[in-house]
Kinemage of the C-alpha trace (Angstrom):
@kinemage 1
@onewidth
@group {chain A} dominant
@subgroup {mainchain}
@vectorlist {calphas} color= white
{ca unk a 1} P 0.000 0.000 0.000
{ca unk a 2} L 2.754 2.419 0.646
{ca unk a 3} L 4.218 1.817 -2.291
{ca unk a 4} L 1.073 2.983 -4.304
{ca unk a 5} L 0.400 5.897 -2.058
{ca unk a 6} L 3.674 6.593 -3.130
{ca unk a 7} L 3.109 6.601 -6.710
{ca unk a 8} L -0.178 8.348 -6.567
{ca unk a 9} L 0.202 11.643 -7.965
{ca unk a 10} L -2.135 14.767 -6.251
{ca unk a 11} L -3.801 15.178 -9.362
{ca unk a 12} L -4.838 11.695 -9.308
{ca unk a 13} L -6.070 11.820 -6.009
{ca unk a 14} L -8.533 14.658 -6.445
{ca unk a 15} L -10.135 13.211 -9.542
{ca unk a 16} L -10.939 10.533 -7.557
{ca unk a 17} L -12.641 12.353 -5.174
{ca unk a 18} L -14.624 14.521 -7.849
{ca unk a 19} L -17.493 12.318 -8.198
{ca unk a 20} L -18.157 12.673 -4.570
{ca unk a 21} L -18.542 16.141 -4.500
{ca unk a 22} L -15.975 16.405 -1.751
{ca unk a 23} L -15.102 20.248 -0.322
{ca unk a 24} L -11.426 20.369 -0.772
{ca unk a 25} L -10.728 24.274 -1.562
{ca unk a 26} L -7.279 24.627 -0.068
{ca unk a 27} L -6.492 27.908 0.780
{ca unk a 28} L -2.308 28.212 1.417
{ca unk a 29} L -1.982 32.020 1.934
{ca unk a 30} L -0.512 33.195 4.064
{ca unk a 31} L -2.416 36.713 4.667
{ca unk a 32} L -6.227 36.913 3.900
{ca unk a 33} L -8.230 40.216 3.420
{ca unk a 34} L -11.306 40.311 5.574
{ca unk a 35} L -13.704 42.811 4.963
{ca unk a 36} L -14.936 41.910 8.433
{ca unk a 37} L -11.782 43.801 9.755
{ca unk a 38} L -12.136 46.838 7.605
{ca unk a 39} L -10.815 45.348 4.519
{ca unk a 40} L -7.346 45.660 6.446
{ca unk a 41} L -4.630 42.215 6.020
{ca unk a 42} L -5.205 39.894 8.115
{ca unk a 43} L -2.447 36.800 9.119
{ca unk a 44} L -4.397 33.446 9.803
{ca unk a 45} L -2.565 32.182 13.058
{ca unk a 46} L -4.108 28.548 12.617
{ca unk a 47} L -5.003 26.435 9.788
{ca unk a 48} L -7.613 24.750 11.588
{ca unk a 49} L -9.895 24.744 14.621
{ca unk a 50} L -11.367 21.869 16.763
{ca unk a 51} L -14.044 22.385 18.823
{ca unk a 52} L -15.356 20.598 22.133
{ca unk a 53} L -19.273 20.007 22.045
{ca unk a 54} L -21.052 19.527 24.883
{ca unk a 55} L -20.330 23.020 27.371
{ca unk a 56} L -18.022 24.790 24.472
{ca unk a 57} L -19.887 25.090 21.098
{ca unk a 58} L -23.209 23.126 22.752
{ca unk a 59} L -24.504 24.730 25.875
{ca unk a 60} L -27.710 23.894 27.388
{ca unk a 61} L -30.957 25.783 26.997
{ca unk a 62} L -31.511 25.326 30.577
{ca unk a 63} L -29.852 23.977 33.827
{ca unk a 64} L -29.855 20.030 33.668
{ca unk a 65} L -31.158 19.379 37.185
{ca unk a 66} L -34.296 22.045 36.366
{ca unk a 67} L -34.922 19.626 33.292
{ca unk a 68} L -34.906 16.473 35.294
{ca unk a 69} L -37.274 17.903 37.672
{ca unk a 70} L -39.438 19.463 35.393
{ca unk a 71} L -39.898 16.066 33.416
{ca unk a 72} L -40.073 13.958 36.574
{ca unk a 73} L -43.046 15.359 38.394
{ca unk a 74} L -45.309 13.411 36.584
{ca unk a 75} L -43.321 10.573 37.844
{ca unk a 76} L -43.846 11.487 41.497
{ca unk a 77} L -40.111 12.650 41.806
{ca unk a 78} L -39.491 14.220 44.850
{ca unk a 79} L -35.658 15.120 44.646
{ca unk a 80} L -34.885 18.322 44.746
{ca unk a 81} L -33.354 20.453 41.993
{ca unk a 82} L -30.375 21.039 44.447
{ca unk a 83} L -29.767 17.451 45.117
{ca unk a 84} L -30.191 16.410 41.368
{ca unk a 85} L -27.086 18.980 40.613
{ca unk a 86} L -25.431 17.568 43.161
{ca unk a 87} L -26.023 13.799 41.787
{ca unk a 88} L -25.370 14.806 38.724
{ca unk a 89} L -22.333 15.772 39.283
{ca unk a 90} L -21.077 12.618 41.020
{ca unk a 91} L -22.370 10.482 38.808
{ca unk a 92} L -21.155 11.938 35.705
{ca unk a 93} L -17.645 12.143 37.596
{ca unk a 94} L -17.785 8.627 38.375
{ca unk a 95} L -15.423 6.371 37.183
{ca unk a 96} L -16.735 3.661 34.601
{ca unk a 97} L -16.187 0.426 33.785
{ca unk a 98} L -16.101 -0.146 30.168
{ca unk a 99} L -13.493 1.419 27.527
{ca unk a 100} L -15.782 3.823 26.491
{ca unk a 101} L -18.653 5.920 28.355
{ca unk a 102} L -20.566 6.779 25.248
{ca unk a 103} L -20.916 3.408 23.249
{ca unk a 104} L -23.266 3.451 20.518
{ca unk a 105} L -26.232 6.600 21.477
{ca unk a 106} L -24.849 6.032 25.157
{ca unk a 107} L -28.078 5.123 26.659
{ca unk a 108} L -26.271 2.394 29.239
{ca unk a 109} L -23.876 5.444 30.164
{ca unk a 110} L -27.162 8.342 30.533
{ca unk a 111} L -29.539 5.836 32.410
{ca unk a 112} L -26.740 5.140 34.720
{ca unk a 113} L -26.439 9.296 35.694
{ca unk a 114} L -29.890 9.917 35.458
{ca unk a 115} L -30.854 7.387 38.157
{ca unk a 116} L -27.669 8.172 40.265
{ca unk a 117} L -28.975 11.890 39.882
{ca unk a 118} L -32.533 11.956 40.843
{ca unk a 119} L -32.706 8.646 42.618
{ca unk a 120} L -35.491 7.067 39.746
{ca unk a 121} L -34.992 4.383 37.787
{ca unk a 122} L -38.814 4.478 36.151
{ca unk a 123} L -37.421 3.782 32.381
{ca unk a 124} L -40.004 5.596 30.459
{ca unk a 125} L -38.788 8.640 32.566
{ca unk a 126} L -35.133 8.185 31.885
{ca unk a 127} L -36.636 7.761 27.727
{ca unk a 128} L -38.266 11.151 27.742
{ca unk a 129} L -35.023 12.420 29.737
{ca unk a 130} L -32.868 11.296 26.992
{ca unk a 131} L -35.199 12.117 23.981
{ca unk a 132} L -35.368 15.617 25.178
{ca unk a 133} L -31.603 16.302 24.917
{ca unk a 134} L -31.843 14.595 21.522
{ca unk a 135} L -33.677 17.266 20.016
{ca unk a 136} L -31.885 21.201 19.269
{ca unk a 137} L -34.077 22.834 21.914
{ca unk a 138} L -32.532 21.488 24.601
{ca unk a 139} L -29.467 23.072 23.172
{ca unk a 140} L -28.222 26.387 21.785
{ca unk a 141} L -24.602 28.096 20.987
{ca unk a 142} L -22.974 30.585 22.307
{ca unk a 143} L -23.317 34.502 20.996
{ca unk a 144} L -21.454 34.605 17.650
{ca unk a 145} L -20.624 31.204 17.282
{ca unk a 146} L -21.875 30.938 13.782
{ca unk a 147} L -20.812 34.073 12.742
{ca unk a 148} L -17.400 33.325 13.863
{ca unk a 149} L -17.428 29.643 12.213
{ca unk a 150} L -18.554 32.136 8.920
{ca unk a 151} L -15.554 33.994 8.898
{ca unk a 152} L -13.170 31.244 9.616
{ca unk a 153} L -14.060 29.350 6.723
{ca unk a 154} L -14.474 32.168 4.361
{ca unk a 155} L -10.307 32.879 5.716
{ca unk a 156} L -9.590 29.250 4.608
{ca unk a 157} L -9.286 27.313 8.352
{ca unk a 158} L -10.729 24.047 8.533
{ca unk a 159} L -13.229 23.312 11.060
{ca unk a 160} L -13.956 20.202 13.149
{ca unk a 161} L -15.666 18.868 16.303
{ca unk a 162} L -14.014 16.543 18.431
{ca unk a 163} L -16.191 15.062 21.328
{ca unk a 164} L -16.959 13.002 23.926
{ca unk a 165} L -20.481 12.200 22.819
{ca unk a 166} L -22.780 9.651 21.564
{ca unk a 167} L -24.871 9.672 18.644
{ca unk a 168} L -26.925 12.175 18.730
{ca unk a 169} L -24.433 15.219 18.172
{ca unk a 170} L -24.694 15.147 14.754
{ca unk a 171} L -28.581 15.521 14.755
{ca unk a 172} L -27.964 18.346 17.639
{ca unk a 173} L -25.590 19.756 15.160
{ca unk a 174} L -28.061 19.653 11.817
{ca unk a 175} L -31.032 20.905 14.142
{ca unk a 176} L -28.728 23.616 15.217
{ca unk a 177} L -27.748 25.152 11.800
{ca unk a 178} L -24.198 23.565 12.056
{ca unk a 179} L -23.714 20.851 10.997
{ca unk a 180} L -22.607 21.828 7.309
{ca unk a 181} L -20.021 24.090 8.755
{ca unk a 182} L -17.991 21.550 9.885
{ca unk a 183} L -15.055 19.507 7.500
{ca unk a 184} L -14.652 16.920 10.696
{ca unk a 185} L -17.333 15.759 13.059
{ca unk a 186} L -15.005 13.455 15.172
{ca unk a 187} L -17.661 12.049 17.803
{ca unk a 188} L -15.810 9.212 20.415
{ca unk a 189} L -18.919 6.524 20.122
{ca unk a 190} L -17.859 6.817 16.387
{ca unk a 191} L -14.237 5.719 16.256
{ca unk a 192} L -13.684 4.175 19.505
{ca unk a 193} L -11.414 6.519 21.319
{ca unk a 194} L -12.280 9.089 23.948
{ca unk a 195} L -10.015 12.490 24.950
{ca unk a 196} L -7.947 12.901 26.371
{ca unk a 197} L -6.838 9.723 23.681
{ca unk a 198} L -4.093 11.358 21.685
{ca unk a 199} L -6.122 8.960 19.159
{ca unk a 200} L -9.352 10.921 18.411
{ca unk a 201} L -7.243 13.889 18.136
{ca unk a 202} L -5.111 11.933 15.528
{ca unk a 203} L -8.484 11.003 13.841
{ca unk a 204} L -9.322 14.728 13.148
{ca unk a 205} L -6.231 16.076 12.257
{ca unk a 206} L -4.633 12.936 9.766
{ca unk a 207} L -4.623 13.230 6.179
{ca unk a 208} L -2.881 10.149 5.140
{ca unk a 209} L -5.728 7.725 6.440
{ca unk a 210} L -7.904 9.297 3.836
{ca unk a 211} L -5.252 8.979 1.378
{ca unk a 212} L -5.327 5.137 2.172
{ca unk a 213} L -8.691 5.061 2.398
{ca unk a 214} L -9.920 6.527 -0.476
{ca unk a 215} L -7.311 4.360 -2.893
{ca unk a 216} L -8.759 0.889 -0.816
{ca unk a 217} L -12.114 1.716 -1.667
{ca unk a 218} L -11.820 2.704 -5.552
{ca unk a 219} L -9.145 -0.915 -6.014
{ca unk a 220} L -12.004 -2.801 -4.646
{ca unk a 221} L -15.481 -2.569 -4.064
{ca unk a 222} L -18.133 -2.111 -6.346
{ca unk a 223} L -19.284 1.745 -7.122
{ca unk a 224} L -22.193 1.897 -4.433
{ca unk a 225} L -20.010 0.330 -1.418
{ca unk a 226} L -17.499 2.958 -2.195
{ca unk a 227} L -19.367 6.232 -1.827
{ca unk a 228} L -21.129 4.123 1.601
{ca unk a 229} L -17.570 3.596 2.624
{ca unk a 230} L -16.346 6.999 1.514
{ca unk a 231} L -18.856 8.879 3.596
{ca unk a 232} L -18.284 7.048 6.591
{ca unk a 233} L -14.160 7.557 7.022
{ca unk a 234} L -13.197 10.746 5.419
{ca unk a 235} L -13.516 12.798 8.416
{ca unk a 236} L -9.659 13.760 8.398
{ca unk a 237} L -9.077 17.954 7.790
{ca unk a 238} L -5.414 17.052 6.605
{ca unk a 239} L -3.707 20.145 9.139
{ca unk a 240} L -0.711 19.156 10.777
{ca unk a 241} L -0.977 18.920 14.806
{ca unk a 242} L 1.248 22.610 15.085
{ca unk a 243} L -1.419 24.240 13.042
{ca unk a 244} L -4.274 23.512 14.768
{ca unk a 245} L -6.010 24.673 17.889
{ca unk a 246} L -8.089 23.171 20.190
{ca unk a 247} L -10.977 24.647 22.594
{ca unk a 248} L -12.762 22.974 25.410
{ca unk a 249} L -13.935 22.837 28.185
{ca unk a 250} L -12.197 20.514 30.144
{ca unk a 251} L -9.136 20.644 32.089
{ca unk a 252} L -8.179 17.218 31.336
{ca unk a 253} L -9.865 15.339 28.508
{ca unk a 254} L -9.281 18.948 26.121
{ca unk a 255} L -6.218 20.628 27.153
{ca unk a 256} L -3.878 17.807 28.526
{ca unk a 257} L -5.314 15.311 25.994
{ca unk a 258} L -4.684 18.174 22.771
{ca unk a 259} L -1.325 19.023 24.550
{ca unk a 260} L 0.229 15.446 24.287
{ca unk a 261} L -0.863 15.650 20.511
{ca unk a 262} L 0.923 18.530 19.760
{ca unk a 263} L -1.747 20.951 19.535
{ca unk a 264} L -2.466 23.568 21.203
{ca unk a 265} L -5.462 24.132 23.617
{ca unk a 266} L -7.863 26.991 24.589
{ca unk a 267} L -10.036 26.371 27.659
{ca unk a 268} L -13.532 27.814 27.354
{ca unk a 269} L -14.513 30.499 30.218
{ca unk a 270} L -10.733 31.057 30.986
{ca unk a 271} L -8.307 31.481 27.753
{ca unk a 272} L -11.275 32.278 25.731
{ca unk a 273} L -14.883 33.499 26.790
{ca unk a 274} L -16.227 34.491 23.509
{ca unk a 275} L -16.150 33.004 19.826
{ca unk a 276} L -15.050 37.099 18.842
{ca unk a 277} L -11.977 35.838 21.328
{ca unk a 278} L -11.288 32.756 19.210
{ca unk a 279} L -11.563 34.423 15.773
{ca unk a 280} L -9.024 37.423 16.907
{ca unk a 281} L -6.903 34.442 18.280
{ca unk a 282} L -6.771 32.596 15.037
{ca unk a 283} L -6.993 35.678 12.795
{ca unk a 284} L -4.836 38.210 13.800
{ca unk a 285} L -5.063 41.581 11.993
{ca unk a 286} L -1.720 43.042 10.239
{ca unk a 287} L -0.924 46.560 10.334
């Protein structure tokens, strides 16, 4: 395989990928204009961007432990909304057993912290729990966030998500206006690994597993099995690990786990508060 990857000229490659439609607009420059800034030069810092979901580009619509009461009461829940934060907390911070919290749409993972949390185990409860959060409303982005994504593109920096989640962030994403704006959606229940795994940020960032990928697919399988097989591993934004930045949310999983990969790492509410923070972070205006 190396061999042919070897002998497998650029052009070659994106012909390949023309029938698929594929976005692969490159953008090398150095120094952008952005009419956004006044029409003044601007130098793009970073050649891509990986977002966190869940409490960085996804925040909730409302506090968890009001929506668990809300929903219970026709349960007969009794816990407070005090003591469901507080059980909430512990049992998301809980240790668990398997490789993986989020496996599959993580429902063994969420009926686990929802029953830890407000002390029910009624399943038709923890069912409209979880269906809620599956659905946009639950869920909304921070001020400017899709501006910001906007502008980044339009500059030529690659976008991705790269979560701890389960299977319903890409829905959240679509019913959220997003979805599209992103060249990556890296979700953990997807390939396996979870942050701070130097491997999911590997999956986001590597170009030559597409490379591979894409020449596998067109040497063997018939026409329909390759666009199926196409659309479910290129999810690589091809940026090396010193050109990219990561922002999250967590201490840990996001900034140690980014770190060991080489790239580097934004915490949300302290480096930066604001998506206008990350844009004049990543785009930084020339005199």
């Amino acid at each position: 395989m190396e061999a042919c990857l070897a002998r497998c000229s650029d052009a070659v490659f994106f012909r390949c990928l023309n029938p698929f439609n594929f976005r692969l607009s490159f953008k090398p420059m150095a120094f952008i204009h952005a009419a956004s800034d006044g029409g003044r030069r601007v130098r793009r810092a970073y050649d891509g961007l990986l977002l966190d979901a869940g409490g960085t580009l996804l925040q909730l619509a409302k506090p968890v432990e009001s929506t668990y009461a809300d929903i219970g009461r026709k349960y007969g829940l009794t816990t407070t909304s005090a003591e469901i934060k507080q059980g909430f907390r512990r049992a998301f911070a809980a240790p668990w057993p398997e490789k993986l919290r989020y496996q599959g749409d993580g429902r063994p993972f969420w009926k686990l912290v929802v029953s830890e949390a407000t002390g029910c185990a009624n399943n038709d409860y923890f069912e409209e729990v979880y269906e809620y959060y599956a659905n946009g409303d639950a869920w909304c982005l921070p001020t400017g966030a899709s501006e910001t994504m906007f502008l980044l593109k339009d500059a030529g920096v690659k976008l991705a998500v790269v979560s701890n989640f389960d299977t319903r962030l890409r829905k959240l994403l679509k019913d959220l206006n997003v979805l599209d704006l992103f060249d990556a959606v890296i979700i953990s229940s997807e390939v396996g690994y979870e942050k701070p795994d130097a491997k999911i940020f590997k999956a986001a960032l590597a170009l030559d597993a597409l490379i591979k990928c894409v020449l596998m697919e067109f040497s063997f399988e018939p026409y329909p099995m390759k666009m199926k097989k196409l659309a479910t591993h290129v999810y690589q934004i091809g940026v090396e690990a010193g050109k990219a930045v990561h922002v999250g949310d967590d201490l840990e999983a996001d900034k140690v786990g980014a770190s060991a990969f080489g790239i580097d790492c934004w915490l949300w509410g302290t480096d930066v508060k604001t998506f206008s923070d990350i844009q004049k972070q990543i785009l930084i205006s020339e005199l």
